[in-house]
mmCIF entry with sequence, helices, sheets and N, C-alpha, C, O atoms, coordinates in Angstrom:
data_MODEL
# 
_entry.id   MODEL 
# 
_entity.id                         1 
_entity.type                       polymer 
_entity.pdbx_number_of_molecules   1 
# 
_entity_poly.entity_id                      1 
_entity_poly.type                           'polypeptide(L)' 
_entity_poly.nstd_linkage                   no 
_entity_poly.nstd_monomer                   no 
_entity_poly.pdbx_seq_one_letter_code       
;(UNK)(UNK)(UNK)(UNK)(UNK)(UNK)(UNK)(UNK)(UNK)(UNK)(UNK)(UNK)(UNK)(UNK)(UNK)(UNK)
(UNK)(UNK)(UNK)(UNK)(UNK)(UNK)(UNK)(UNK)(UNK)(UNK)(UNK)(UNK)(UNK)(UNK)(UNK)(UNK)
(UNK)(UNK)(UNK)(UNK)(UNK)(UNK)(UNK)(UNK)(UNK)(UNK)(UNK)(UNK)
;
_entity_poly.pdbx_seq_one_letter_code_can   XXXXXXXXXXXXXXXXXXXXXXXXXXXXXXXXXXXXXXXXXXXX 
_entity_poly.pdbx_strand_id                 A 
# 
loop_
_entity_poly_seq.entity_id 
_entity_poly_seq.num 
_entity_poly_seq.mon_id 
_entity_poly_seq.hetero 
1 1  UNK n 
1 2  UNK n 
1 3  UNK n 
1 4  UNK n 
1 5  UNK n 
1 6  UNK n 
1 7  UNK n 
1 8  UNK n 
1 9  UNK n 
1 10 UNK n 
1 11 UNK n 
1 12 UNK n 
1 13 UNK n 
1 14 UNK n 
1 15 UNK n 
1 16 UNK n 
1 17 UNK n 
1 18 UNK n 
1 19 UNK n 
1 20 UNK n 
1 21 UNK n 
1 22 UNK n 
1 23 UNK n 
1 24 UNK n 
1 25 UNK n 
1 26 UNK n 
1 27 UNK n 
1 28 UNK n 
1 29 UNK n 
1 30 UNK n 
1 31 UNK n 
1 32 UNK n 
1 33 UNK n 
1 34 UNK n 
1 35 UNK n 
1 36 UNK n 
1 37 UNK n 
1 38 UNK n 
1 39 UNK n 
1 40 UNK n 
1 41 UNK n 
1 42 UNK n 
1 43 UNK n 
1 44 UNK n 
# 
_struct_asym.id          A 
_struct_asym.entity_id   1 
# 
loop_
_struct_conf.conf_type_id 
_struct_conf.id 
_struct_conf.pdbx_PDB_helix_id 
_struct_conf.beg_label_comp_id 
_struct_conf.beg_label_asym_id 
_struct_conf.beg_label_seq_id 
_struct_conf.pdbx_beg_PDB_ins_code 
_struct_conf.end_label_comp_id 
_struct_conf.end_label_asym_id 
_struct_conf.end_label_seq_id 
_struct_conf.pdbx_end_PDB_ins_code 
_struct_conf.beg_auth_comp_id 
_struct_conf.beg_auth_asym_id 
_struct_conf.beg_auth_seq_id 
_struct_conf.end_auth_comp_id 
_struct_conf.end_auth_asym_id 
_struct_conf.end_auth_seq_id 
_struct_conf.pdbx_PDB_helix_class 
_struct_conf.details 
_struct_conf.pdbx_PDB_helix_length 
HELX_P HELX_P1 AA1 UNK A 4  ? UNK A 21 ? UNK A 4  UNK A 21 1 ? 18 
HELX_P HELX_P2 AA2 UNK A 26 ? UNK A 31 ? UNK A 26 UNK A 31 1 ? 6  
HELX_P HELX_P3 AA3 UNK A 33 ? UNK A 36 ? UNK A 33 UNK A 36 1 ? 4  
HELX_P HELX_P4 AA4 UNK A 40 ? UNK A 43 ? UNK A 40 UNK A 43 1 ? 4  
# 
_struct_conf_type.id          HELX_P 
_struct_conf_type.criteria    ? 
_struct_conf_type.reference   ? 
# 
loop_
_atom_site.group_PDB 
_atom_site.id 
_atom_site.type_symbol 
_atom_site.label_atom_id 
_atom_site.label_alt_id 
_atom_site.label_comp_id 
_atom_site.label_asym_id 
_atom_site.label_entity_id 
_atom_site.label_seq_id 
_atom_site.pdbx_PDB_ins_code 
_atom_site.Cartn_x 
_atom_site.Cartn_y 
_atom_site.Cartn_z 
_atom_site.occupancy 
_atom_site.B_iso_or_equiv 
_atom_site.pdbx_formal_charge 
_atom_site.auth_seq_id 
_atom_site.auth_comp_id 
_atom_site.auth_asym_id 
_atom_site.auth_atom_id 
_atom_site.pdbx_PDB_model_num 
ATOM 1   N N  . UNK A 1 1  ? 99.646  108.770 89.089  1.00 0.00 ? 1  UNK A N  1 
ATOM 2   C CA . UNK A 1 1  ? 99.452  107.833 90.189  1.00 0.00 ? 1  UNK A CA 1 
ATOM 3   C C  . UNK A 1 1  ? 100.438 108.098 91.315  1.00 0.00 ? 1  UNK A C  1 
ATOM 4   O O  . UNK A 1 1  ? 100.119 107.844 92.477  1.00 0.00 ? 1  UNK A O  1 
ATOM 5   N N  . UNK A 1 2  ? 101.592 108.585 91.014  1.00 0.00 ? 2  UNK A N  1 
ATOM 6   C CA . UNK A 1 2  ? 102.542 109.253 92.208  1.00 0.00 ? 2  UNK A CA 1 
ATOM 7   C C  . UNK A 1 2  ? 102.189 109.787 92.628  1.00 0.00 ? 2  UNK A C  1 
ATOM 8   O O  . UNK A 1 2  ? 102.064 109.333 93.765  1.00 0.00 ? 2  UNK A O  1 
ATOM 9   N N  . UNK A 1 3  ? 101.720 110.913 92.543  1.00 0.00 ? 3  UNK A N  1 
ATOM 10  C CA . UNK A 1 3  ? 101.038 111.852 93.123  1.00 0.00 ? 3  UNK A CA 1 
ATOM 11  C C  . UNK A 1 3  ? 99.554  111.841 93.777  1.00 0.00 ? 3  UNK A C  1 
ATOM 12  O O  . UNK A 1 3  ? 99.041  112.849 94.262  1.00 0.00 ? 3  UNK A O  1 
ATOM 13  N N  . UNK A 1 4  ? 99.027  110.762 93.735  1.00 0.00 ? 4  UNK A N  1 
ATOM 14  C CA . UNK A 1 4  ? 97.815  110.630 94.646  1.00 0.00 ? 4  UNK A CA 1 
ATOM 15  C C  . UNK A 1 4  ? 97.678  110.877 96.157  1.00 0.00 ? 4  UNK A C  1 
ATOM 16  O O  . UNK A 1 4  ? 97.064  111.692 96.845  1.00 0.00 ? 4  UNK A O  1 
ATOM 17  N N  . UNK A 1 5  ? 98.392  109.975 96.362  1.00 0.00 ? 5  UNK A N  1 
ATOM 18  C CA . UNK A 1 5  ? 98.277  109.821 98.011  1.00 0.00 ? 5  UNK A CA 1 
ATOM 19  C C  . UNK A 1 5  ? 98.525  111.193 98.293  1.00 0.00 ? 5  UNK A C  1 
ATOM 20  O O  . UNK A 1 5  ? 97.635  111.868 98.811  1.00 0.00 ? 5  UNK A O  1 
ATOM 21  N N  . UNK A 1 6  ? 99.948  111.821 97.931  1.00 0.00 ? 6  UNK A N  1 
ATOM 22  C CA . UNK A 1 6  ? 100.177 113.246 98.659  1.00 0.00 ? 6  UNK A CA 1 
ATOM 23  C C  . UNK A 1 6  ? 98.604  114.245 97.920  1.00 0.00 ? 6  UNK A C  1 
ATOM 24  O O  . UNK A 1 6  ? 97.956  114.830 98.788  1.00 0.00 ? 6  UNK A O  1 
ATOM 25  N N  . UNK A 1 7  ? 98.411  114.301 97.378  1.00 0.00 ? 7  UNK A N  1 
ATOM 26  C CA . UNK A 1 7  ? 97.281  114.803 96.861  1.00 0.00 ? 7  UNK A CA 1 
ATOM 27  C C  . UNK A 1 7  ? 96.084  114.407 97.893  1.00 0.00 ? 7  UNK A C  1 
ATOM 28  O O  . UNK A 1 7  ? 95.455  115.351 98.371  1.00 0.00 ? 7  UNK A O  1 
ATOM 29  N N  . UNK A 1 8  ? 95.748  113.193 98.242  1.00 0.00 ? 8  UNK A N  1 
ATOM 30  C CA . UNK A 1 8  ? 94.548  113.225 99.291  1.00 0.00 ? 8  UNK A CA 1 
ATOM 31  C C  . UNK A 1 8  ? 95.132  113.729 100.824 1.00 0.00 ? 8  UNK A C  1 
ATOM 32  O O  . UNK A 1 8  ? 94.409  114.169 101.718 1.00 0.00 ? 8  UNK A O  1 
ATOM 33  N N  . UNK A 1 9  ? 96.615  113.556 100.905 1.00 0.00 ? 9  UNK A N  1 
ATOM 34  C CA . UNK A 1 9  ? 96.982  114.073 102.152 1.00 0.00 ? 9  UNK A CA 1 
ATOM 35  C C  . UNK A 1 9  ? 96.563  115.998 102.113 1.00 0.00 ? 9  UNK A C  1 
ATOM 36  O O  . UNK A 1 9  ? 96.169  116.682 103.058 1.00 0.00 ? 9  UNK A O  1 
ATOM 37  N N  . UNK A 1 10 ? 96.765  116.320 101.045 1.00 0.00 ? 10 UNK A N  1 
ATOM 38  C CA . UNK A 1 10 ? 96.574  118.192 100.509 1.00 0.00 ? 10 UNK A CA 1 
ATOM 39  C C  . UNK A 1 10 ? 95.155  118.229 100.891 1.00 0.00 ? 10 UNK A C  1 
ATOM 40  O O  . UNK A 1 10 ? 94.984  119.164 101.674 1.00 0.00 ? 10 UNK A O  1 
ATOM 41  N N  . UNK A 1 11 ? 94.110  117.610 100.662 1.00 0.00 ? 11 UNK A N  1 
ATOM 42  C CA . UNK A 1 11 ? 92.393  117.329 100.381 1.00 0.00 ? 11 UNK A CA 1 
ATOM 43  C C  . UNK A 1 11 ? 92.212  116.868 102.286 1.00 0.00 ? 11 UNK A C  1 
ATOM 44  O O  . UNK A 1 11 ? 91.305  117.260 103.019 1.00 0.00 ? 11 UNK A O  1 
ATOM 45  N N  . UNK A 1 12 ? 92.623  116.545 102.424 1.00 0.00 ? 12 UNK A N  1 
ATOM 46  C CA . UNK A 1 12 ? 92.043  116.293 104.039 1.00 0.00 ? 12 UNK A CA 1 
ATOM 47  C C  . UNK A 1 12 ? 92.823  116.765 105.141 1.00 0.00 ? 12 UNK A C  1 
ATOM 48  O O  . UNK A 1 12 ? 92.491  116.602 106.315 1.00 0.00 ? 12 UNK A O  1 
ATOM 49  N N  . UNK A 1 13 ? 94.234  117.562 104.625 1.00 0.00 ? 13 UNK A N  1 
ATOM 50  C CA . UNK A 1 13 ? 94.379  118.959 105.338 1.00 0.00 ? 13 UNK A CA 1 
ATOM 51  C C  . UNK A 1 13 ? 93.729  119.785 105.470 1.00 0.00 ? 13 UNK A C  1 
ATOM 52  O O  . UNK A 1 13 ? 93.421  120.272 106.558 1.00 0.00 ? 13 UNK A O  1 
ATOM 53  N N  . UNK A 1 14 ? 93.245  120.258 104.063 1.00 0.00 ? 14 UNK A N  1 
ATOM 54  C CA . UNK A 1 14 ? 92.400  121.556 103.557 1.00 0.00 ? 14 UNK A CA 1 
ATOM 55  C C  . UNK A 1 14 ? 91.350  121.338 104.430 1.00 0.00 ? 14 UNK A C  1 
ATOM 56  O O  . UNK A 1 14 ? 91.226  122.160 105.338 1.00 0.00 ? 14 UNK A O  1 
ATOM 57  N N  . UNK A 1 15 ? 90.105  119.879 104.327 1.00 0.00 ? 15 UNK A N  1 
ATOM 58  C CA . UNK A 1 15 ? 89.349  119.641 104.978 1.00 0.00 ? 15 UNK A CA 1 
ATOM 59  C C  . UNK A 1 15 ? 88.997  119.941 106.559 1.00 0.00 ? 15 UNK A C  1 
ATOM 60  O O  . UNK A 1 15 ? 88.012  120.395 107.142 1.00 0.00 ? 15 UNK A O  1 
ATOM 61  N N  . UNK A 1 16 ? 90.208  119.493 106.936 1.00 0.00 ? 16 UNK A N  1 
ATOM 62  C CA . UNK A 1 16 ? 90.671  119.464 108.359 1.00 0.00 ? 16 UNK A CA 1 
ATOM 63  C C  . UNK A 1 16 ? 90.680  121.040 109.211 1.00 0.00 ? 16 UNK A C  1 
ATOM 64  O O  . UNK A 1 16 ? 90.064  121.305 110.244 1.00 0.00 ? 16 UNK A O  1 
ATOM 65  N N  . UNK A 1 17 ? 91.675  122.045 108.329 1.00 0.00 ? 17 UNK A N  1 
ATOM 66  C CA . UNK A 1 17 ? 91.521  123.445 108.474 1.00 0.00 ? 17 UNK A CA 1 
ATOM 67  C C  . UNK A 1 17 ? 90.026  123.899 108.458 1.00 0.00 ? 17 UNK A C  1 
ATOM 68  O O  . UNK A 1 17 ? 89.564  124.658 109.309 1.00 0.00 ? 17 UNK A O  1 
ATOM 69  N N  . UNK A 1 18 ? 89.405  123.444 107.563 1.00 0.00 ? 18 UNK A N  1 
ATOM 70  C CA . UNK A 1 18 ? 87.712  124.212 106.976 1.00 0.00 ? 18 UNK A CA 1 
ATOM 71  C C  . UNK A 1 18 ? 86.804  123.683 108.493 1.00 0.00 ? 18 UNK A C  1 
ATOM 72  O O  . UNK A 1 18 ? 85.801  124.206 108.978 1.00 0.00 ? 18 UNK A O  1 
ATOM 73  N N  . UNK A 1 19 ? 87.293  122.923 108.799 1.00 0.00 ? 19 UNK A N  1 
ATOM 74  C CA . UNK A 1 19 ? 86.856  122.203 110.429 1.00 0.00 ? 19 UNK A CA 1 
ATOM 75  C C  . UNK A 1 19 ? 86.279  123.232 110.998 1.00 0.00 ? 19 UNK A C  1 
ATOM 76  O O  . UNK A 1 19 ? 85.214  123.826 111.164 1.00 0.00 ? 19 UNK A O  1 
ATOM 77  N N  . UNK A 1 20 ? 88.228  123.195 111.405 1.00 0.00 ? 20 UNK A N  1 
ATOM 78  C CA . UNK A 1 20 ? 89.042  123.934 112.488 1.00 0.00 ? 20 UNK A CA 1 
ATOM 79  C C  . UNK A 1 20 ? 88.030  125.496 112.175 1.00 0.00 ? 20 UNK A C  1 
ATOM 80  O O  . UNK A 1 20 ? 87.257  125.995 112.994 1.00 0.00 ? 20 UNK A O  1 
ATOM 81  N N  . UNK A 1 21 ? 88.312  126.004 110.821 1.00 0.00 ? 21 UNK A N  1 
ATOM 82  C CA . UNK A 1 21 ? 88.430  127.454 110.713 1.00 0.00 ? 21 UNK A CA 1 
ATOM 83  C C  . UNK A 1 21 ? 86.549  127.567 111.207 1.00 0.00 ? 21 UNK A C  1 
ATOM 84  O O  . UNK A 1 21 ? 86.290  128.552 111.899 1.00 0.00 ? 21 UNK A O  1 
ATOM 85  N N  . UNK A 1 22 ? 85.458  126.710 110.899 1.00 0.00 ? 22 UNK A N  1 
ATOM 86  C CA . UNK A 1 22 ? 83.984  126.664 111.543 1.00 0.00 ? 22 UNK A CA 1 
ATOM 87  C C  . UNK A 1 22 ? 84.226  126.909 112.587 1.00 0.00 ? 22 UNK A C  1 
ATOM 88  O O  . UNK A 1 22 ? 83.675  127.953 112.938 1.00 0.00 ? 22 UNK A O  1 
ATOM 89  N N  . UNK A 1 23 ? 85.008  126.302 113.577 1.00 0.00 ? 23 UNK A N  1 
ATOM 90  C CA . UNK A 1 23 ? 84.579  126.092 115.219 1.00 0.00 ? 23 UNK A CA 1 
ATOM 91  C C  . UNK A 1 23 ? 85.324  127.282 115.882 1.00 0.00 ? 23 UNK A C  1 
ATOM 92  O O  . UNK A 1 23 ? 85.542  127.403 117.088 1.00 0.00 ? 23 UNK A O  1 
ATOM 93  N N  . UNK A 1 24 ? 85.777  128.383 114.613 1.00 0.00 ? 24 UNK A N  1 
ATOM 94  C CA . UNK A 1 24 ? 86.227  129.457 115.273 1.00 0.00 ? 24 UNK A CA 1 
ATOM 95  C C  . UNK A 1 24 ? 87.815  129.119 116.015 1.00 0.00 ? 24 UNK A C  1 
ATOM 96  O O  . UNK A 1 24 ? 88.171  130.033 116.759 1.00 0.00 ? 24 UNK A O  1 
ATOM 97  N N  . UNK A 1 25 ? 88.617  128.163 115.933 1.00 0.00 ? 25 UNK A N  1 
ATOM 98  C CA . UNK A 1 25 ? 89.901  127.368 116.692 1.00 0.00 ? 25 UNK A CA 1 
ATOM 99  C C  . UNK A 1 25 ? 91.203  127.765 115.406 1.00 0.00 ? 25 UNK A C  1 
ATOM 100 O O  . UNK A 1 25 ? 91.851  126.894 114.826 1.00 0.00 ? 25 UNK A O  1 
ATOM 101 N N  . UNK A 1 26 ? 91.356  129.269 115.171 1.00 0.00 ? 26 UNK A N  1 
ATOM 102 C CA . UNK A 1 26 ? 92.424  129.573 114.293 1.00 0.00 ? 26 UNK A CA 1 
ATOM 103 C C  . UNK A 1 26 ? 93.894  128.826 114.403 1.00 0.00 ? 26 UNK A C  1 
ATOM 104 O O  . UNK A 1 26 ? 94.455  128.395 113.396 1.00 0.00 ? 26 UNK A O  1 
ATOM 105 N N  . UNK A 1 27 ? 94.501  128.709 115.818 1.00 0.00 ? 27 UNK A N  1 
ATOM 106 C CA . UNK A 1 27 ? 95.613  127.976 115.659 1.00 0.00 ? 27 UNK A CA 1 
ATOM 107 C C  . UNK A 1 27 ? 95.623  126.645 114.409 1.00 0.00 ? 27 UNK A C  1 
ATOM 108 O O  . UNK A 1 27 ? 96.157  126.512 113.308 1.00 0.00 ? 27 UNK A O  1 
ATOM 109 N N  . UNK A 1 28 ? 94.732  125.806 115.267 1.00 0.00 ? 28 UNK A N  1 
ATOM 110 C CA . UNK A 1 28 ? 94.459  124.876 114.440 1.00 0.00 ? 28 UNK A CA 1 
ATOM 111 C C  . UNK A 1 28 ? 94.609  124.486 112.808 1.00 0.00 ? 28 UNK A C  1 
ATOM 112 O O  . UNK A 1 28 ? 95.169  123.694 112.049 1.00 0.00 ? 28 UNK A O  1 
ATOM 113 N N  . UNK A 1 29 ? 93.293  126.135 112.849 1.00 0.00 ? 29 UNK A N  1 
ATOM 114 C CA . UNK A 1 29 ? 93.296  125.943 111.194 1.00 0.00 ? 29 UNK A CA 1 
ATOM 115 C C  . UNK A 1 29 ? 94.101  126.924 110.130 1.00 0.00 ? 29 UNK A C  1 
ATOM 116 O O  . UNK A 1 29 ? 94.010  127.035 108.908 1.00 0.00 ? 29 UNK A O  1 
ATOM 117 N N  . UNK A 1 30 ? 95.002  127.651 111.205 1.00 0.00 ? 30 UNK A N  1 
ATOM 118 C CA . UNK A 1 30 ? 95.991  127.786 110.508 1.00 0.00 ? 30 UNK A CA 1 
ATOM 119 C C  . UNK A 1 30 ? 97.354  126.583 110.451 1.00 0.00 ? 30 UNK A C  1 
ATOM 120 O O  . UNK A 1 30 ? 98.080  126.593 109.457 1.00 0.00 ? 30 UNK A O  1 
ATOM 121 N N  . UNK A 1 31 ? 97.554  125.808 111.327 1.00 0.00 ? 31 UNK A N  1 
ATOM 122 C CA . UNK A 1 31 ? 98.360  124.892 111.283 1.00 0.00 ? 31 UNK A CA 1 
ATOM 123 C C  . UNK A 1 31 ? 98.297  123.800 110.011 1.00 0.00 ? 31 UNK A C  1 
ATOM 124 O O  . UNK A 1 31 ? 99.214  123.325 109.342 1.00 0.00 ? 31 UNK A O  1 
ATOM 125 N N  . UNK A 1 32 ? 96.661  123.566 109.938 1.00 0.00 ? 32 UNK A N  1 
ATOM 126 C CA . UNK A 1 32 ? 96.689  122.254 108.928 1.00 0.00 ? 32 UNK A CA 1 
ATOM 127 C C  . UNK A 1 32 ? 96.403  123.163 107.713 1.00 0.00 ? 32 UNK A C  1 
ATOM 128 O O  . UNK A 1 32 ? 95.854  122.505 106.829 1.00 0.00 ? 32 UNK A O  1 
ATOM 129 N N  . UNK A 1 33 ? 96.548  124.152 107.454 1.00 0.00 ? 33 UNK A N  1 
ATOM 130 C CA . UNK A 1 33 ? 96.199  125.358 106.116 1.00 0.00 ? 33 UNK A CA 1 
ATOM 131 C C  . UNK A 1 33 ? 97.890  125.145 105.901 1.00 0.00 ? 33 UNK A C  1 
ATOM 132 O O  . UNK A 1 33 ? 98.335  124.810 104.804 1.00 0.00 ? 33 UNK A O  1 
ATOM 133 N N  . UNK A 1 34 ? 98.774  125.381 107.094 1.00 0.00 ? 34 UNK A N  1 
ATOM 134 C CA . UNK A 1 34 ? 99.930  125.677 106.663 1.00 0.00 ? 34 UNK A CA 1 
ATOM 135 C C  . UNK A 1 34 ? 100.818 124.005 106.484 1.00 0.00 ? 34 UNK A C  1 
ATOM 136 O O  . UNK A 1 34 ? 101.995 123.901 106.138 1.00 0.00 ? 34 UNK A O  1 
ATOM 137 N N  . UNK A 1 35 ? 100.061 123.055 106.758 1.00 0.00 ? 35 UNK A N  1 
ATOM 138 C CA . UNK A 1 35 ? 100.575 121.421 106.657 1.00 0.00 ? 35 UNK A CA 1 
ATOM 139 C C  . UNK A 1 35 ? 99.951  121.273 104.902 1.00 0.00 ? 35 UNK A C  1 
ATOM 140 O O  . UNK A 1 35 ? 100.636 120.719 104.043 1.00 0.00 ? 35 UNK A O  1 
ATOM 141 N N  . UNK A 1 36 ? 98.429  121.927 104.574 1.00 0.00 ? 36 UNK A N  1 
ATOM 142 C CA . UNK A 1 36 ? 98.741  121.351 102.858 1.00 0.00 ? 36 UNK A CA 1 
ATOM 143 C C  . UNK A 1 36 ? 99.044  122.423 101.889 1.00 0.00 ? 36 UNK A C  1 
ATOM 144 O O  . UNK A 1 36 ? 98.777  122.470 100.688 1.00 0.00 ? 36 UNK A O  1 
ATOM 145 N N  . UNK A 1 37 ? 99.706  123.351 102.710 1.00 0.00 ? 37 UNK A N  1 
ATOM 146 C CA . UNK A 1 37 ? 100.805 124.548 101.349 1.00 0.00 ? 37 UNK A CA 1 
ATOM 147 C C  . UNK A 1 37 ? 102.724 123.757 101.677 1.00 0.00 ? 37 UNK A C  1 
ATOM 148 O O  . UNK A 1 37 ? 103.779 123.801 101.044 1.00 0.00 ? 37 UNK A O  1 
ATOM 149 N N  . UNK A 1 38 ? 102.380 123.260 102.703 1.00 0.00 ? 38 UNK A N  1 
ATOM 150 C CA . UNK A 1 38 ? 104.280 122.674 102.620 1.00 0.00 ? 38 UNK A CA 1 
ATOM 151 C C  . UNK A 1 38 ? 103.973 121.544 101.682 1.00 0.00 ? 38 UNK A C  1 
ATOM 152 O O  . UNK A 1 38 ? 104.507 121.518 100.573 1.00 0.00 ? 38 UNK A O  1 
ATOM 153 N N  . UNK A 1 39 ? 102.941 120.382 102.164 1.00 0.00 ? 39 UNK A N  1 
ATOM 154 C CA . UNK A 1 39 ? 102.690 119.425 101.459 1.00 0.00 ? 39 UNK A CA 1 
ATOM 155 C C  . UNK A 1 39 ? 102.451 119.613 99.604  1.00 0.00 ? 39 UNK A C  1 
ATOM 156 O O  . UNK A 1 39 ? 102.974 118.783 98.860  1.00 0.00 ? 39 UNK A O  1 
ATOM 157 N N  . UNK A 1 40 ? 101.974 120.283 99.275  1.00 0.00 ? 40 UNK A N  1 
ATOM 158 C CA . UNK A 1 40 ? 101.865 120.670 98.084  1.00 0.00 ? 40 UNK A CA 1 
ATOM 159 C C  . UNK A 1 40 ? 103.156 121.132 97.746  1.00 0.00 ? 40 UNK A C  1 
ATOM 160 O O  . UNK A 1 40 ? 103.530 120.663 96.671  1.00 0.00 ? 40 UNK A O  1 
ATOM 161 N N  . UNK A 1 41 ? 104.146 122.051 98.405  1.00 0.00 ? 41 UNK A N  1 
ATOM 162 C CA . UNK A 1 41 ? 104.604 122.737 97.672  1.00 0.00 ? 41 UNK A CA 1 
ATOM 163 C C  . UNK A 1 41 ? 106.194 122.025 98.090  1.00 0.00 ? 41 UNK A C  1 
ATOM 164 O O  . UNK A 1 41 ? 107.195 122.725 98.245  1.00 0.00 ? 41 UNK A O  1 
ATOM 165 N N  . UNK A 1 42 ? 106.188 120.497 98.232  1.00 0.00 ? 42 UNK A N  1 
ATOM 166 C CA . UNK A 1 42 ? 106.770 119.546 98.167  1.00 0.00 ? 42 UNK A CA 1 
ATOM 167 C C  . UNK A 1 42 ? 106.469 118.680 96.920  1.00 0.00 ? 42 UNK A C  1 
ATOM 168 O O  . UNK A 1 42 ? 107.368 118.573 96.086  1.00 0.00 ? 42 UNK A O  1 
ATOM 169 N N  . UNK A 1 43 ? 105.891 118.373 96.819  1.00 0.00 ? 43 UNK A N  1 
ATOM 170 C CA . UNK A 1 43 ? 104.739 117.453 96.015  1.00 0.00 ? 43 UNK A CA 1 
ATOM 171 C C  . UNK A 1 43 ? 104.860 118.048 94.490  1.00 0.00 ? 43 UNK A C  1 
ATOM 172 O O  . UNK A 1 43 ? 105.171 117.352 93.524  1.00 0.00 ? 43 UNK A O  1 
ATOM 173 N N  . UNK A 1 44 ? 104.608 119.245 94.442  1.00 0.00 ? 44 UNK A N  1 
ATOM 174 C CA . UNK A 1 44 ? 104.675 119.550 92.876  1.00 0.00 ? 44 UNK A CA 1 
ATOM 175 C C  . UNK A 1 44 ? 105.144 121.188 92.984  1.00 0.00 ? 44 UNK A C  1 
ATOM 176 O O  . UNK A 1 44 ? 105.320 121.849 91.960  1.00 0.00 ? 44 UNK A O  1 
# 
């Protein structure tokens, strides 16, 4: 249960990038690619 929230924050980064990375807008979806590998690799 600790680990949830940061876990849906990891899930709608990822999401967020898979956006980004469709509309062809790499900054982007490398930014929120690289927001849920810190987040994760905080987290656990």
């Amino acid at each position: 249960m600790i680990r949830f929230f940061p876990s849906v924050m990891i899930v709608l980064s990822v999401g967020a990038a898979a956006v980004y990375a469709w509309d062809a807008d790499w900054r982007r979806a490398i930014y929120w690619t690289a927001a849920a590998v810190l987040t994760a690799s905080v987290t656990f």
